[in-house]
Backbone as numpy.savetxt, mean C-alpha at the origin, in Angstrom:
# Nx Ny Nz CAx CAy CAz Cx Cy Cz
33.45 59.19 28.86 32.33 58.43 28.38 32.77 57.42 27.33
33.80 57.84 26.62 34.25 56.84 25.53 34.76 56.12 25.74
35.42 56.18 26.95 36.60 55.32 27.65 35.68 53.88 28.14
34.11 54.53 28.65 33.38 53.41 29.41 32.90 52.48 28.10
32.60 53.22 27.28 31.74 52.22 26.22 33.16 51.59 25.15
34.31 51.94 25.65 35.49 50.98 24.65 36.18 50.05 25.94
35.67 50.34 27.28 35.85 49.17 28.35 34.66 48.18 28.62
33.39 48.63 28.45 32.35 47.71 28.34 32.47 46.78 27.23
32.43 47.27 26.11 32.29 46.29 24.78 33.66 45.15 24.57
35.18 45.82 25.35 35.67 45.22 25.39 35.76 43.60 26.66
35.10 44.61 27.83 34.27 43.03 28.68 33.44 42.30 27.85
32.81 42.75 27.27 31.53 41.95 26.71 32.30 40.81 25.35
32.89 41.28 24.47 34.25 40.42 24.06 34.80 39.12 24.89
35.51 39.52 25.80 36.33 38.45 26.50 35.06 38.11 27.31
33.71 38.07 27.60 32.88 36.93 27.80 32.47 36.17 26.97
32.50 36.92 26.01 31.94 35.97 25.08 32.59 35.27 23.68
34.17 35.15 23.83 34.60 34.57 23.11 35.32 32.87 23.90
35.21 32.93 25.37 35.20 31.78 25.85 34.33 30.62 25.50
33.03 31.63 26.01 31.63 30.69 26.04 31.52 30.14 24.33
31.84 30.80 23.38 31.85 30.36 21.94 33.05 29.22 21.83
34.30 29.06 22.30 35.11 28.11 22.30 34.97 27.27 23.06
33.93 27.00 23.86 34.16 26.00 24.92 32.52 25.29 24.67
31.85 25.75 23.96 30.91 24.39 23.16 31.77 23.12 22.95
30.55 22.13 23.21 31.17 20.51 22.64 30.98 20.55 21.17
31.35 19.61 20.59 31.01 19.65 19.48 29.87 18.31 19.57
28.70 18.70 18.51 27.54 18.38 18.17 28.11 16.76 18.03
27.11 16.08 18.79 27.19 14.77 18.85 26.87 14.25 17.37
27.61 12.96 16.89 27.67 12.85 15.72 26.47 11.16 15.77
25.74 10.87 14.21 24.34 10.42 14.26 25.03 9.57 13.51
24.24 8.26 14.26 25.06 6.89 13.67 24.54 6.60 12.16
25.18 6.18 11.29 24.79 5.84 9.93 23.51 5.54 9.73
22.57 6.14 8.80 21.46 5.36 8.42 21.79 3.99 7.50
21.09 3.23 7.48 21.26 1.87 6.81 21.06 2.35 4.94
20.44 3.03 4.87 20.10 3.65 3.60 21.30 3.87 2.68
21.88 4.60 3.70 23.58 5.18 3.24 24.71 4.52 2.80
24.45 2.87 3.29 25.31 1.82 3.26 26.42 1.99 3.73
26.44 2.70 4.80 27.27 2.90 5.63 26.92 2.01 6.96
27.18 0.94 6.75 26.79 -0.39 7.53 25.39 0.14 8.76
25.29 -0.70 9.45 23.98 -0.86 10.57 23.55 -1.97 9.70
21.82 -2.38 10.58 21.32 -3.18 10.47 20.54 -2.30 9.17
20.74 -3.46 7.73 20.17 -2.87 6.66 18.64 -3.26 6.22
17.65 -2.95 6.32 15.84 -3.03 6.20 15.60 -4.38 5.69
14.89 -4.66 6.14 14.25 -5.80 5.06 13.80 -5.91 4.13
14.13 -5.96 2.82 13.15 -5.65 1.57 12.67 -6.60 0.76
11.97 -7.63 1.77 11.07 -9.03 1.79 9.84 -8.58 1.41
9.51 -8.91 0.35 7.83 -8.61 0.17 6.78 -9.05 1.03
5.83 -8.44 1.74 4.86 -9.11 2.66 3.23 -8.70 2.07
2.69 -9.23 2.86 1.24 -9.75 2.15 0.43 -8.52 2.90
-0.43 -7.85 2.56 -1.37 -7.20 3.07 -2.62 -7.21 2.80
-3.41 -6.87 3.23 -5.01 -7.11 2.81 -5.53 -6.19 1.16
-5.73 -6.68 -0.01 -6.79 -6.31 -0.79 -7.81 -6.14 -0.78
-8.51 -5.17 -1.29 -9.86 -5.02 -1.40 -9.73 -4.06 -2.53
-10.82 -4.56 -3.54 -10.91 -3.94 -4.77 -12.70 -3.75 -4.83
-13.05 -2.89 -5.68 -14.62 -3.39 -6.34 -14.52 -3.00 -7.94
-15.16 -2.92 -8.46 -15.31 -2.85 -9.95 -16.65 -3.46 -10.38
-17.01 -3.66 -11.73 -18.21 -4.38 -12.33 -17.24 -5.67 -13.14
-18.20 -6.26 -12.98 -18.05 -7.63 -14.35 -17.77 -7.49 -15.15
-16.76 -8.16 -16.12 -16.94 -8.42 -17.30 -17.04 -9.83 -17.94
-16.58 -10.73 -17.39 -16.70 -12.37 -17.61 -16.86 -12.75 -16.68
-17.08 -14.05 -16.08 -16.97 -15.15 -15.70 -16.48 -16.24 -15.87
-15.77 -17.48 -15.45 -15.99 -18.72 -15.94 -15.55 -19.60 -14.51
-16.78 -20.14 -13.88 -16.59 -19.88 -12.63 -17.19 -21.74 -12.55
-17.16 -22.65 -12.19 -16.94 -23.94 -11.56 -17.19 -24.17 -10.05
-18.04 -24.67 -10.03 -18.29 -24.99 -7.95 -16.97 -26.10 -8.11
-16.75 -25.39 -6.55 -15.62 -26.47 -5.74 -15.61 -27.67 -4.96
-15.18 -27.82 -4.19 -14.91 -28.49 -3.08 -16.24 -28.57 -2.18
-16.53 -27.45 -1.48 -17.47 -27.19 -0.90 -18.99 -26.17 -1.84
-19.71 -26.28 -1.02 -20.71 -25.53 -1.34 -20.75 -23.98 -1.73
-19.74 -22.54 -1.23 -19.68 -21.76 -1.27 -18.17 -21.58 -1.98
-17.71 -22.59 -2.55 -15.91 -22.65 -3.51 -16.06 -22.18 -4.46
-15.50 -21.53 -5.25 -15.87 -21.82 -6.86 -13.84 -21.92 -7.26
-14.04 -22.26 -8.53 -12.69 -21.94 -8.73 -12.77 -21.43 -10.33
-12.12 -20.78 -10.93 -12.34 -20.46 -12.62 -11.55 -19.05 -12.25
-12.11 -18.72 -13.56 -11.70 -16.98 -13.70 -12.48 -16.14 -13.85
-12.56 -14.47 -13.22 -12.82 -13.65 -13.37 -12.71 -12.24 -14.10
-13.19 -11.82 -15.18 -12.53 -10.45 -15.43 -13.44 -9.44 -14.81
-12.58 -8.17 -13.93 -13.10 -6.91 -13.47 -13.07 -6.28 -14.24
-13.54 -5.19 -13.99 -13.33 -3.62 -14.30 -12.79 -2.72 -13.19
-11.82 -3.30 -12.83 -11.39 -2.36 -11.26 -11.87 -1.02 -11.26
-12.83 -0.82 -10.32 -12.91 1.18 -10.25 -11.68 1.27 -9.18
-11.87 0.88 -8.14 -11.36 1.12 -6.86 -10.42 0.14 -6.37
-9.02 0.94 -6.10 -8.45 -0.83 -5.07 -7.83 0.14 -4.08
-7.69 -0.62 -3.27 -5.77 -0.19 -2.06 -4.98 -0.29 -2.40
-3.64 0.35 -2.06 -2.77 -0.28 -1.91 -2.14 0.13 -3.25
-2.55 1.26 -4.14 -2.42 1.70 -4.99 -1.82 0.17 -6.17
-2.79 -0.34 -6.52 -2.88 -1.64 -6.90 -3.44 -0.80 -8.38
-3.39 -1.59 -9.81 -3.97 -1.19 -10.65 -5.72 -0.75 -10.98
-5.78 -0.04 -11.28 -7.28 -0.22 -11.45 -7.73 -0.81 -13.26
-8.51 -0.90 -13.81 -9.03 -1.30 -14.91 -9.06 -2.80 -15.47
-9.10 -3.31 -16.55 -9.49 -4.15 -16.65 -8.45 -5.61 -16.03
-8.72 -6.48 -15.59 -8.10 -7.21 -14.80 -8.88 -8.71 -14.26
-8.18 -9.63 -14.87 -8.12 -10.82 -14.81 -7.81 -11.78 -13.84
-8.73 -12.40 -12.66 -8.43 -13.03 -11.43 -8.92 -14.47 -12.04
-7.44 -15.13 -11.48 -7.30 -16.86 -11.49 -7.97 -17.07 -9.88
-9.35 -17.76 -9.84 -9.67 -18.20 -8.11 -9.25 -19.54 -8.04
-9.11 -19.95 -6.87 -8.44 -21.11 -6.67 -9.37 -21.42 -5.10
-10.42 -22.57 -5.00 -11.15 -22.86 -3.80 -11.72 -21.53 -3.50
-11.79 -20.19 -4.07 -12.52 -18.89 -3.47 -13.91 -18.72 -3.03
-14.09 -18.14 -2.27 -15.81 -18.21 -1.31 -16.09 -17.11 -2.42
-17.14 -17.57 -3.22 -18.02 -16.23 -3.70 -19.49 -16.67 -3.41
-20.10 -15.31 -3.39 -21.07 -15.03 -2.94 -22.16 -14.45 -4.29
-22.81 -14.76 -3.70 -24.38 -14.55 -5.00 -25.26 -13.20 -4.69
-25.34 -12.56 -4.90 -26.43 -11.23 -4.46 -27.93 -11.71 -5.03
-29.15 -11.26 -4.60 -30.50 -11.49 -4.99 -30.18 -11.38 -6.12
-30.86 -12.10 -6.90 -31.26 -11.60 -8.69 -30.00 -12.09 -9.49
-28.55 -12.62 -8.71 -27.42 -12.82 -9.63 -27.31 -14.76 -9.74
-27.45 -15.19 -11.09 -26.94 -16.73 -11.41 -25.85 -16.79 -10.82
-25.76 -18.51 -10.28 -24.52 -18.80 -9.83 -23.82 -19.10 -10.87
-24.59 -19.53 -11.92 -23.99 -20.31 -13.28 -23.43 -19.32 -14.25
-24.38 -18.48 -14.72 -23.87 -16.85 -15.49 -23.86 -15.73 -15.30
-23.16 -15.12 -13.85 -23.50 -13.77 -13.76 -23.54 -12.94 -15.34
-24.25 -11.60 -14.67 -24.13 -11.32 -16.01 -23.20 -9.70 -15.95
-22.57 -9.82 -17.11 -21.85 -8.44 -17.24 -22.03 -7.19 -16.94
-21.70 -6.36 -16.28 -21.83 -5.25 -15.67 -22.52 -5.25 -14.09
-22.64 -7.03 -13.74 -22.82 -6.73 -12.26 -21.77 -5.91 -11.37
-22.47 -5.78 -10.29 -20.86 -5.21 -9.19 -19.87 -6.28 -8.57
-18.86 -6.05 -8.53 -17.97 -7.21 -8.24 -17.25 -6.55 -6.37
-17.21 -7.48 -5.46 -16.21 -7.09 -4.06 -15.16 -7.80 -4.16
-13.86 -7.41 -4.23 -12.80 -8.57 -3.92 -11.89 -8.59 -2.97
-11.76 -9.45 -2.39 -11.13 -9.67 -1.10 -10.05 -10.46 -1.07
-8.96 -10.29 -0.25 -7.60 -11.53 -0.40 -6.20 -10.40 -0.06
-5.35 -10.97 -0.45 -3.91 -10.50 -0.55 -3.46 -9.92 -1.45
-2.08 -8.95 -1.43 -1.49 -8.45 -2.27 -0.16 -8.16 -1.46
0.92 -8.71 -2.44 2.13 -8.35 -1.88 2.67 -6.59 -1.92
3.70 -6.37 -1.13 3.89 -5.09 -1.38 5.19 -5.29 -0.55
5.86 -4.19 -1.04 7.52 -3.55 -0.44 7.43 -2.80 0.38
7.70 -2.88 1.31 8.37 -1.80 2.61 8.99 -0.46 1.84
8.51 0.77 2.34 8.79 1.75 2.15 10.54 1.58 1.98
10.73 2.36 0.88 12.18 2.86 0.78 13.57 1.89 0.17
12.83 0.93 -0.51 13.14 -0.25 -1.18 12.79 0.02 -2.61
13.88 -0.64 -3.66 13.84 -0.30 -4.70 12.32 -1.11 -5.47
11.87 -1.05 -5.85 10.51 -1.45 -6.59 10.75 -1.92 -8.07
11.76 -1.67 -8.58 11.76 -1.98 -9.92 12.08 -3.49 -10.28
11.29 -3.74 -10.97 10.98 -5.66 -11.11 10.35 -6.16 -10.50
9.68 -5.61 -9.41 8.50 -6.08 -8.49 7.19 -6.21 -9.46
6.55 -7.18 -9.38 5.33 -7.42 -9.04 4.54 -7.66 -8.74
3.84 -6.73 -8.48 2.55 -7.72 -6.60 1.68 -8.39 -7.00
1.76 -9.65 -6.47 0.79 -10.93 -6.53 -0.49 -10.50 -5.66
-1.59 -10.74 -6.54 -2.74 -10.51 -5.96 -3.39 -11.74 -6.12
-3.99 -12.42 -3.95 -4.53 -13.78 -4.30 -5.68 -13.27 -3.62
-6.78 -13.84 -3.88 -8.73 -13.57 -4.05 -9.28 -14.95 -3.17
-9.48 -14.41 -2.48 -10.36 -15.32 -1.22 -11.88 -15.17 -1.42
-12.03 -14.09 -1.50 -14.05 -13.61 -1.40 -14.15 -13.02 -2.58
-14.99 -13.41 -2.98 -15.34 -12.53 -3.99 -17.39 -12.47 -3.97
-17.82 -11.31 -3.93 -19.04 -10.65 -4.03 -19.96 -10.31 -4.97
-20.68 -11.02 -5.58 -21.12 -10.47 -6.59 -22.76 -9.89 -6.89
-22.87 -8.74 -7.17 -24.56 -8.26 -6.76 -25.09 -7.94 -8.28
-26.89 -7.50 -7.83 -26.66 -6.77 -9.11 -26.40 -5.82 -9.56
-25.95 -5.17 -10.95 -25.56 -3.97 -11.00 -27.18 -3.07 -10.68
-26.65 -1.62 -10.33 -27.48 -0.71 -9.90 -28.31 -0.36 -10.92
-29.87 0.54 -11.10 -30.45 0.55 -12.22 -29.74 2.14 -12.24
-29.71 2.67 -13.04 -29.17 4.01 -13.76 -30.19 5.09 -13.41
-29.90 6.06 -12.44 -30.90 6.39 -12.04 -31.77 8.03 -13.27
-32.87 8.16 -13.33 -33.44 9.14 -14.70 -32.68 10.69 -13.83
């Protein structure tokens, strides 16, 4: 009986020390560009993507344009909300020819402080996996929305 189980285990051995030496070896994975171990290396060109912010008012100084719906001047927000993990809080937009819009009840001449503000336009941003430091994203304002603020409800 001992003889069978020190001739079995010894078959089972010489099968299976072939099949372990006669693997390929693991195909090898061409450089990531990351690594700088050459390839084609990313682009780390800043490109434009869509903004959208809202917030309330805090200034105005706003000038009709060109056309009927232009204005051009400056704006200060109160960013609540943006994309694009863009700053939020207080924040200062230069418009240039921008379409803004009037809500019932809001002057074209003086909105007034603490209306709601929509803003619309561009913001640059970096491609994932690119260094970021010294960047800063240009934010340009096409639409801008302005209503009245909400009454506070009891």
């Amino acid at each position: 009986m001992k003889r069978i189980a020190v001739l079995v285990s010894l078959g089972a051995l010489v099968a299976v020390v072939p099949a372990t030496a006669a693997k390929p070896p693991h195909p090898s994975r061409p450089p990531h560009p990351a690594d700088g171990q050459g390839g084609a290396r990313p682009s780390c060109t800043a490109r434009a993507e869509g903004y959208n912010a809202t917030g309330s008012l805090v200034t105005a100084a706003l000038t009709p344009g060109a056309k009927t719906d232009r204005y051009d001047g400056t704006l200060t927000v109160d960013i609540k909300r943006a994309n694009h993990k863009a700053q939020t809080g207080s924040q200062t937009f230069t418009l240039t020819n921008a379409r803004v819009r009037f809500g019932k009840g809001v002057s074209s001449t003086a909105p007034a402080p603490g209306d709601q503000v929509r803003l619309h336009g561009t913001i640059t941003v970096l491609p994932h996996g690119c260094a970021t430091s010294g960047f800063v994203p240009v934010i340009t304002v096409r639409n801008v929305t302005i209503k009245t603020a909400k009454a506070a409800k009891p």
